[in-house]
KOLMARFI-227103 format. One record per residue (C-alpha): residue number from 1; residue in one letter; x, y, z. Coordinates in Angstrom, 1 decimal. Each point is the difference from the previous one (the first is absolute). Layout:
<pts>
@k=NUM&r=a&px=X&py=Y&pz=Z .
...
</pts>
This chain:
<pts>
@k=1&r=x&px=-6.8&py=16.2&pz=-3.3 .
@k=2&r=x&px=1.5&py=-1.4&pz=3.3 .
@k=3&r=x&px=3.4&py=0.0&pz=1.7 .
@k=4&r=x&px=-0.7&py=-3.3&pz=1.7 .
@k=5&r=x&px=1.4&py=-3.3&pz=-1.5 .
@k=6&r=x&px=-1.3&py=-3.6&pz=1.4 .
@k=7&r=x&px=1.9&py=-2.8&pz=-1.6 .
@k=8&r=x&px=-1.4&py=-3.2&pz=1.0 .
@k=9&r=x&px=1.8&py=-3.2&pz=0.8 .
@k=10&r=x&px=0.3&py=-3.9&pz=-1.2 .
@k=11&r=x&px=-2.1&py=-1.7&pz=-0.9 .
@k=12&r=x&px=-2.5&py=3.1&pz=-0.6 .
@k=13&r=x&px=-0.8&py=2.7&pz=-2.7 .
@k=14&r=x&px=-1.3&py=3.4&pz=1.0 .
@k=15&r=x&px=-3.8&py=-1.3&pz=0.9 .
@k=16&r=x&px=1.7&py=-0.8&pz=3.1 .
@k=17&r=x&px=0.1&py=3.3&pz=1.0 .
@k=18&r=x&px=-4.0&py=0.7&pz=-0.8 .
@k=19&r=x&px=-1.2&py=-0.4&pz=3.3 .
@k=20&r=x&px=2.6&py=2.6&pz=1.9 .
@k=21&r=x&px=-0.4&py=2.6&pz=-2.7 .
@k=22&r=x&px=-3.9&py=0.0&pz=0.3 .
@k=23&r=x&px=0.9&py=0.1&pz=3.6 .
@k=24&r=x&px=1.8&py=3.2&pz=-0.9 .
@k=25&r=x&px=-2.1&py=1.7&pz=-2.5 .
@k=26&r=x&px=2.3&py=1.5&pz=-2.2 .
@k=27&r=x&px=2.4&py=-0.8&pz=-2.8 .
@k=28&r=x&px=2.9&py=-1.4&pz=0.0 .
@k=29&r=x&px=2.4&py=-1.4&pz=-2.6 .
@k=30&r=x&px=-0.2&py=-4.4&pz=0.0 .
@k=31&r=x&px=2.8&py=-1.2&pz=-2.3 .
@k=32&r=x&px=0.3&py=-3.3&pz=-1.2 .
@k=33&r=x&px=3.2&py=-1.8&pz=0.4 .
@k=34&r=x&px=1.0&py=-0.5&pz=-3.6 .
@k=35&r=x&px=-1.2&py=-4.1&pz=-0.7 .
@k=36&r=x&px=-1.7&py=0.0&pz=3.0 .
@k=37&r=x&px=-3.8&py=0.5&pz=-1.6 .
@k=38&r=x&px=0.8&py=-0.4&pz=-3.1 .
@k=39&r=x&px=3.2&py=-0.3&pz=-3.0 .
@k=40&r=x&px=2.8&py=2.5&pz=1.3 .
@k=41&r=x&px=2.1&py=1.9&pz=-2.1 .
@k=42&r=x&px=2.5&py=-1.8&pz=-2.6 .
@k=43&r=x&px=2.7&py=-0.9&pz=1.6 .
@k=44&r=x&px=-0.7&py=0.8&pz=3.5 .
@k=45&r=x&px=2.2&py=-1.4&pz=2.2 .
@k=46&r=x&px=-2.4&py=-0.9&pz=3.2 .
@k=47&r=x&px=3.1&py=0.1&pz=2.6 .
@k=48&r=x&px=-0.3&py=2.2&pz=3.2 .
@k=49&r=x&px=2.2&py=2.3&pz=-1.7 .
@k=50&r=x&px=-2.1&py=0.6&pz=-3.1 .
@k=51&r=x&px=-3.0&py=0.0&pz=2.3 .
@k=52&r=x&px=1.7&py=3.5&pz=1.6 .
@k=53&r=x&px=0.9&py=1.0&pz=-2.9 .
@k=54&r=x&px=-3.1&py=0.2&pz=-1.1 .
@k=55&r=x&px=-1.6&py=1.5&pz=3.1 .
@k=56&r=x&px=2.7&py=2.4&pz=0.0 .
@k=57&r=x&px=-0.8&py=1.3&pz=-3.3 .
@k=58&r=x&px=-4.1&py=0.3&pz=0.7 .
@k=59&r=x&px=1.2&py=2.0&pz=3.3 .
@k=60&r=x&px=2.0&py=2.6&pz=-2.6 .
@k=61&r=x&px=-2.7&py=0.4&pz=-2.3 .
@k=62&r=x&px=-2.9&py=0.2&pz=2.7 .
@k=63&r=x&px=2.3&py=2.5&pz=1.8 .
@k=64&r=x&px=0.2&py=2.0&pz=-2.7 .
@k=65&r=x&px=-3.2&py=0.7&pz=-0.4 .
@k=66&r=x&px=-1.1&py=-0.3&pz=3.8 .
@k=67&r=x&px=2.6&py=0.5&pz=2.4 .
@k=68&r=x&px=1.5&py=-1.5&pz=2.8 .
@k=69&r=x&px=-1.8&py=-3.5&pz=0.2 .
@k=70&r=x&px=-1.9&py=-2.4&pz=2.9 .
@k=71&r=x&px=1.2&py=-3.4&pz=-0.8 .
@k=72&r=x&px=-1.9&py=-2.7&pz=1.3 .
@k=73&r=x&px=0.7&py=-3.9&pz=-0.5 .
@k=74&r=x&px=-1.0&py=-3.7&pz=0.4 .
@k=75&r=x&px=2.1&py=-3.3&pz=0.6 .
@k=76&r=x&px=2.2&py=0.4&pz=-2.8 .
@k=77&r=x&px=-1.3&py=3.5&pz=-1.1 .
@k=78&r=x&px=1.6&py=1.0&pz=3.4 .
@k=79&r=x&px=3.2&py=-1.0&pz=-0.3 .
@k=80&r=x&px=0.3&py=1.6&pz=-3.8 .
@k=81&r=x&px=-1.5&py=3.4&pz=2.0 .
@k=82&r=x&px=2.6&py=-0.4&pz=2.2 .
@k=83&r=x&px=3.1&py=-0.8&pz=-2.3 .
@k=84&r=x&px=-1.1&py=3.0&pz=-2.7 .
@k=85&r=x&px=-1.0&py=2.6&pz=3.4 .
@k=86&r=x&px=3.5&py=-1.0&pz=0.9 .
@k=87&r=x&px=1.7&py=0.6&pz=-3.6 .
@k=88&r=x&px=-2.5&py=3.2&pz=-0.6 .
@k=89&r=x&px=-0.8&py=1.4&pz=3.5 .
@k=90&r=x&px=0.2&py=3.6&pz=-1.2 .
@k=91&r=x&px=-3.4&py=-0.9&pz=-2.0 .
@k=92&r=x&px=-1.9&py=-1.3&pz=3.0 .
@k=93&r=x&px=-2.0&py=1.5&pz=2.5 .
@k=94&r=x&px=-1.0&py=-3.1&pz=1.9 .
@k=95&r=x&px=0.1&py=-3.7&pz=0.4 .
@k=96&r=x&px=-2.4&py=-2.6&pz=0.6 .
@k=97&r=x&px=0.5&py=-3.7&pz=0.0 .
@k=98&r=x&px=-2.0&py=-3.1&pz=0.6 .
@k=99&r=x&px=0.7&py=-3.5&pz=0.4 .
@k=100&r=x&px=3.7&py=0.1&pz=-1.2 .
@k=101&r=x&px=3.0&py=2.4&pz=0.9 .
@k=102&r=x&px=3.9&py=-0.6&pz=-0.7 .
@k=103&r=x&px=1.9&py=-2.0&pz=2.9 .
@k=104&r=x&px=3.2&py=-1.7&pz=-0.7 .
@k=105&r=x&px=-0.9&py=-2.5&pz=3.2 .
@k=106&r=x&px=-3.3&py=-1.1&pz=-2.3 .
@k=107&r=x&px=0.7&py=-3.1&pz=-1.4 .
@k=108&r=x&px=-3.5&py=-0.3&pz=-1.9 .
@k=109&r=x&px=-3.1&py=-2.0&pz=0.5 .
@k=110&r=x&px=-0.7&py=-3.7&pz=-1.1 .
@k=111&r=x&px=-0.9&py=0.9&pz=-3.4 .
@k=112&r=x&px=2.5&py=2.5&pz=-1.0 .
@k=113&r=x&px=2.6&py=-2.8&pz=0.8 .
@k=114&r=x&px=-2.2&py=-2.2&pz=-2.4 .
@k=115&r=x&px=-0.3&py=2.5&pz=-2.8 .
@k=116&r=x&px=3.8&py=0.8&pz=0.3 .
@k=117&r=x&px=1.1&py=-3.8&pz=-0.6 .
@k=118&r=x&px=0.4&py=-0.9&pz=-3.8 .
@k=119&r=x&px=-1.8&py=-2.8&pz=-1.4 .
@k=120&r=x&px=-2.2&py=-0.1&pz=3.7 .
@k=121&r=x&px=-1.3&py=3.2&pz=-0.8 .
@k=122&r=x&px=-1.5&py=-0.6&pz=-4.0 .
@k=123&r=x&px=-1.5&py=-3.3&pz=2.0 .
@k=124&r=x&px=-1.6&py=1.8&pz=2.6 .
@k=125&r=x&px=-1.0&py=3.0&pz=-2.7 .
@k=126&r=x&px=-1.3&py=-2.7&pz=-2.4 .
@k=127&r=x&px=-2.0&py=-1.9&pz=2.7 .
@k=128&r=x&px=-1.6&py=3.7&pz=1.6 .
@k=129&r=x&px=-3.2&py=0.3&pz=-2.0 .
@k=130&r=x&px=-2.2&py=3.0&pz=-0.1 .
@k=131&r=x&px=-2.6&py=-1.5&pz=2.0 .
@k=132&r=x&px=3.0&py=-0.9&pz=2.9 .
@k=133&r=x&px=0.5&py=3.7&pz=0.1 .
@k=134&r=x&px=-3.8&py=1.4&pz=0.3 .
@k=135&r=x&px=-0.6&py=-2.4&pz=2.9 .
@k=136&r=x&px=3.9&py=0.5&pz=1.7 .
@k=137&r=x&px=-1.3&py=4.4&pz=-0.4 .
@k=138&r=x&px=-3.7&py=-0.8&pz=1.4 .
@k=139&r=x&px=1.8&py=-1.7&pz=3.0 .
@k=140&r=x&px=2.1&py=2.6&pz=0.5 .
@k=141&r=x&px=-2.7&py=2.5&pz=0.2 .
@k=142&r=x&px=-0.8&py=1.3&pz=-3.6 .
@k=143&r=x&px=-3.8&py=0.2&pz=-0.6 .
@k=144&r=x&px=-1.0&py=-2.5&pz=-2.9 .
@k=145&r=x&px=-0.1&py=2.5&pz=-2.9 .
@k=146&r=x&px=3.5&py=1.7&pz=0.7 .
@k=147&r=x&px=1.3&py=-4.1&pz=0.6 .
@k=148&r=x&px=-1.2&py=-0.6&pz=-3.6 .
@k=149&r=x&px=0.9&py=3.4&pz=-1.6 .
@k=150&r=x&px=3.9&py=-0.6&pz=1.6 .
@k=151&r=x&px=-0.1&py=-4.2&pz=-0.8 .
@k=152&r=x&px=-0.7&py=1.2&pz=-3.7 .
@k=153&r=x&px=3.2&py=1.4&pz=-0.2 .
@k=154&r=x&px=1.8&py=-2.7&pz=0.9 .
@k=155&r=x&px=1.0&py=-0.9&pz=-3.5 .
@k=156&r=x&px=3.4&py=-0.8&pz=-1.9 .
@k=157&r=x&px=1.6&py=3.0&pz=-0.2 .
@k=158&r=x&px=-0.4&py=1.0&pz=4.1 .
@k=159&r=x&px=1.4&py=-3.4&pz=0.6 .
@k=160&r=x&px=2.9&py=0.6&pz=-1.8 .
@k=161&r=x&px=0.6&py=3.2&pz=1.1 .
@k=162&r=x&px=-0.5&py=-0.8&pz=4.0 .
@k=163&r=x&px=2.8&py=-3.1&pz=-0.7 .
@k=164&r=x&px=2.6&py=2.7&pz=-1.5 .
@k=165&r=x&px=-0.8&py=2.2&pz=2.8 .
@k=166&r=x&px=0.1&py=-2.2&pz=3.2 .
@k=167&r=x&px=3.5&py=-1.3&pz=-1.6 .
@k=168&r=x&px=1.2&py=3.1&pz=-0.6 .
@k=169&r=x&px=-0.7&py=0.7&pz=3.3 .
@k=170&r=x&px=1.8&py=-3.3&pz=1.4 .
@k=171&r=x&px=-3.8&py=-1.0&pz=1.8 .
@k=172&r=x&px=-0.1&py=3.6&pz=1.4 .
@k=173&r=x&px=2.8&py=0.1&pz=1.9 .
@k=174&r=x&px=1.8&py=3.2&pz=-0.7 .
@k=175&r=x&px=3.5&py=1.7&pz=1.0 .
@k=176&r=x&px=2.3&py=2.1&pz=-1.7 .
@k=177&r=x&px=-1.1&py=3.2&pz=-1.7 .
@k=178&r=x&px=-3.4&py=-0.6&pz=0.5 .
@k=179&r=x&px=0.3&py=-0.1&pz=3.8 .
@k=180&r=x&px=2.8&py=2.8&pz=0.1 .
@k=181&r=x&px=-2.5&py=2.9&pz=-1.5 .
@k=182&r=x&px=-2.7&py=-0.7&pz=2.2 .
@k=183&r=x&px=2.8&py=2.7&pz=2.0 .
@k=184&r=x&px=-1.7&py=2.4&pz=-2.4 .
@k=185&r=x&px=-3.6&py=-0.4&pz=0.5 .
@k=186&r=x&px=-1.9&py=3.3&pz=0.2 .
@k=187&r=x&px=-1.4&py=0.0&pz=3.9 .
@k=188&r=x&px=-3.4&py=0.5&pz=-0.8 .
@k=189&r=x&px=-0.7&py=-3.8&pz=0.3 .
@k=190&r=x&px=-3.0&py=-2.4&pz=0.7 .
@k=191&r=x&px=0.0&py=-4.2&pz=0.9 .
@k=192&r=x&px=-3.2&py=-1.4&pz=0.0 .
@k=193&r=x&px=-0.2&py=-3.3&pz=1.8 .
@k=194&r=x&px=-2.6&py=-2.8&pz=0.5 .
@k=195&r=x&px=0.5&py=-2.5&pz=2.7 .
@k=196&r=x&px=-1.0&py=-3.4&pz=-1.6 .
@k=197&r=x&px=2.3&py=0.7&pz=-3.2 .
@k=198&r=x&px=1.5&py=-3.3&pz=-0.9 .
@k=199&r=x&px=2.5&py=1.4&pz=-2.8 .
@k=200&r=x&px=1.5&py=2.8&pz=2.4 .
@k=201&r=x&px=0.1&py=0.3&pz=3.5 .
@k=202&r=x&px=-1.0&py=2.6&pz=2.6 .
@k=203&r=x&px=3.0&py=-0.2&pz=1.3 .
@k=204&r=x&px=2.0&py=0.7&pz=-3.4 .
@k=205&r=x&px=-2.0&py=2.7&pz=-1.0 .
@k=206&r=x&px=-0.1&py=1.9&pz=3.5 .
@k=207&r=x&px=4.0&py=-0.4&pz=0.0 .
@k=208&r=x&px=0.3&py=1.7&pz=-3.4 .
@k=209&r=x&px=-2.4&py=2.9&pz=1.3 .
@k=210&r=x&px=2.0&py=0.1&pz=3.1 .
@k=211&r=x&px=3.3&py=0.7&pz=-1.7 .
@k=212&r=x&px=-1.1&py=1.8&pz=-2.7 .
@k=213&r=x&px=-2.3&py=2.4&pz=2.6 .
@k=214&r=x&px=-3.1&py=-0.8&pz=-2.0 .
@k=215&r=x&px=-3.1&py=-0.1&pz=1.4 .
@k=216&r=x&px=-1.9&py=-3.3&pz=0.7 .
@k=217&r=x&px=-3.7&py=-0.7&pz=-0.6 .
@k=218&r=x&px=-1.0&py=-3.3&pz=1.1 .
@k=219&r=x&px=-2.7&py=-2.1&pz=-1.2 .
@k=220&r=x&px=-0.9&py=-2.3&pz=2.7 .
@k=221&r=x&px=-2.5&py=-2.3&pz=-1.2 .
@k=222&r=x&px=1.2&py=0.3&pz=-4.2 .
@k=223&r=x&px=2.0&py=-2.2&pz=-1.7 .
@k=224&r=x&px=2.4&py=0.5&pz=-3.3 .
@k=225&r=x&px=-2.3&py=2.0&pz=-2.3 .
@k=226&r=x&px=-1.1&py=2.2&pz=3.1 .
@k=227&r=x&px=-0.7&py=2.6&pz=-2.8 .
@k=228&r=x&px=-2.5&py=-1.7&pz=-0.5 .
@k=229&r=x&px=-1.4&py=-1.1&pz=3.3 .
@k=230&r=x&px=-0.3&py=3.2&pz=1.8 .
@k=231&r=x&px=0.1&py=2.5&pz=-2.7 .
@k=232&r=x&px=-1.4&py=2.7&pz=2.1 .
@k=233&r=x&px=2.2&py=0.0&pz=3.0 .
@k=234&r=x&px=3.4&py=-0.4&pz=-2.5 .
@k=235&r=x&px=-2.0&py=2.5&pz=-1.7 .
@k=236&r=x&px=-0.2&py=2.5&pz=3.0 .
@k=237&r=x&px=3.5&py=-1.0&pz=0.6 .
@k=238&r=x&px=1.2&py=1.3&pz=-2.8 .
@k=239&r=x&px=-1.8&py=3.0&pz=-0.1 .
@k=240&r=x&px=1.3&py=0.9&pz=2.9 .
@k=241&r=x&px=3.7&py=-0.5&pz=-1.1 .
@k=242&r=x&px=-0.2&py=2.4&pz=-2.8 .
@k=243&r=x&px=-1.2&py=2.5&pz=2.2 .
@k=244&r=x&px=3.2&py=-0.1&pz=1.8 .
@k=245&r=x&px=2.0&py=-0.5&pz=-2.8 .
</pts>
C-alpha cells in the first residue's frame, strides 16, 4: 500500500503523526514502537539497538513489497531512521527527520539526563501522571484532543520501555558505530527544524544537515512537535523533497 514509513518519537504513538498525514492526503505506513501504545512483544528488549532492529526489519518487508522507501522520523523516530537508513541504505529512497538527528557533540536535554539516572528516573516516571503529560503536549502546541489521545498512552509499559531506551542510549549521547554509519547515509536527505525547540537546537540540527548535505526546512515560529504546528508547510516541504528524490 505505501512505500512511506513515519515512525514517531517519545513520548508519542502514531496519532502524532495525524495532523501531517491529513496534511498530505495519502497513505502512509505509522508503526508503533513496540510498548510504546501498548504491551510489546515478549521479550523485547526496548534498547536503541532493538529499536533498529526492529525498524530494520519493517524496512525489508515493506521493501519487498514496495520498493525503495521515503523514511520520515520524529525526536526519537529520527534518530532510529537515521541509524537503520545508515545500516540499510540500499532500501531507502529518502530521508526525513524532525526534532532529533544523531550528533556525537549532543549531550541530551534536561530530561533525558533525568530518565537516564537509575533510581531518579522511576521517581520522576512514578511522579509524571497522565494528566502532567496532556497539559505539558497542549503547551507545547498539540490541540486538546490529540494532548488527550497521546497522554492516554502514557501508561506502564511506555514508561518502562522509554527508561531502557534513554539508558541504553547513555541520555542520548551517542558515539561509536552509531555515529560511524551515518558515513553511509543514502544522499537523498531532509532536516526539518523549528526554531523555539527546547529538546534540540537549531544549531544542532542545521550542523548535521550541513555535514551530511541534507536539506534544511526551518520552522520559525514551531516548537518540538512542529509536525504538528504547521502541518501544511512541513507538509509542502516534504512533498517537495520526494520530488527531488
Amino acid at each position: 500500500m505505501t512505500n512511506r514509513i513515519f515512525v514517531h518519537g517519545v513520548p508519542d504513538t502514531p496519532a502524532i503523526w495525524g495532523p501531517l498525514i491529513a496534511a498530505l492526503s495519502e497513505t502512509v505506513a505509522v508503526p508503533a514502537l513496540p510498548g510504546f501504545d501498548g504491551d510489546g512483544p515478549p521479550g523485547f528488549a526496548c534498547t536503541k539497538d532493538a529499536y533498529a532492529d526492529w525498524l530494520v526489519a519493517l524496512m525489508e518487508a515493506q521493501h519487498a513489497a514496495f520498493g525503495p522507501l521515503d523514511l520520515v522520523g520524529h525526536d526519537w523516530g529520527a534518530l532510529l531512521v537515521l541509524r537503520a537508513a545508515s545500516l540499510r541504505p540500499e532500501l531507502v529512497r529518502s530521508w526525513a527527520v524532525a526534532g532529533g538527528v544523531l550528533d556525537p557533540d549532543y549531550r541530551g536535554h534536561r530530561i533525558a539526563r533525568l530518565w537516564n539516572t537509575p533510581v531518579l528516573g522511576e521517581v520522576v516516571m512514578a511522579v509524571s501522571t497522565q494528566g502532567a503529560m496532556a497539559r505539558m503536549f497542549r503547551q507545547n502546541g498539540l490541540p486538546p484532543e490529540l494532548a488527550a489521545r497521546e497522554a492516554a498512552a502514557w501508561r506502564a509499559p511506555m514508561r518502562r520501555a522509554i527508561l531502557a531506551l534513554y539508558r541504553s542510549a547513555d541520555g542520548l549521547r551517542f558515539g561509536g558505530d552509531w555515529i560511524a554509519r551515518l558515513a553511509q547515509l543514502p544522499r537523498r536527505g531532509l532536516v526539518i527544524s523549528a526554531a523555539h525547540d527546547p529538546y534540540m537546537s537549531f544549531d544542532v540540527l542545521g550542523r548535521f544537515a550541513r555535514r551530511h548535505d541534507a536539506t534544511l526546512h526551518v520552522e520559525p515560529d514551531a516548537g518540538h512537535w512542529s509536525i504538528v504546528e504547521r502541518p501544511d508547510s512541513i507538509a509542502a516541504a516534504l512533498r517537495a523533497h520526494w520530488k527531488a528524490a
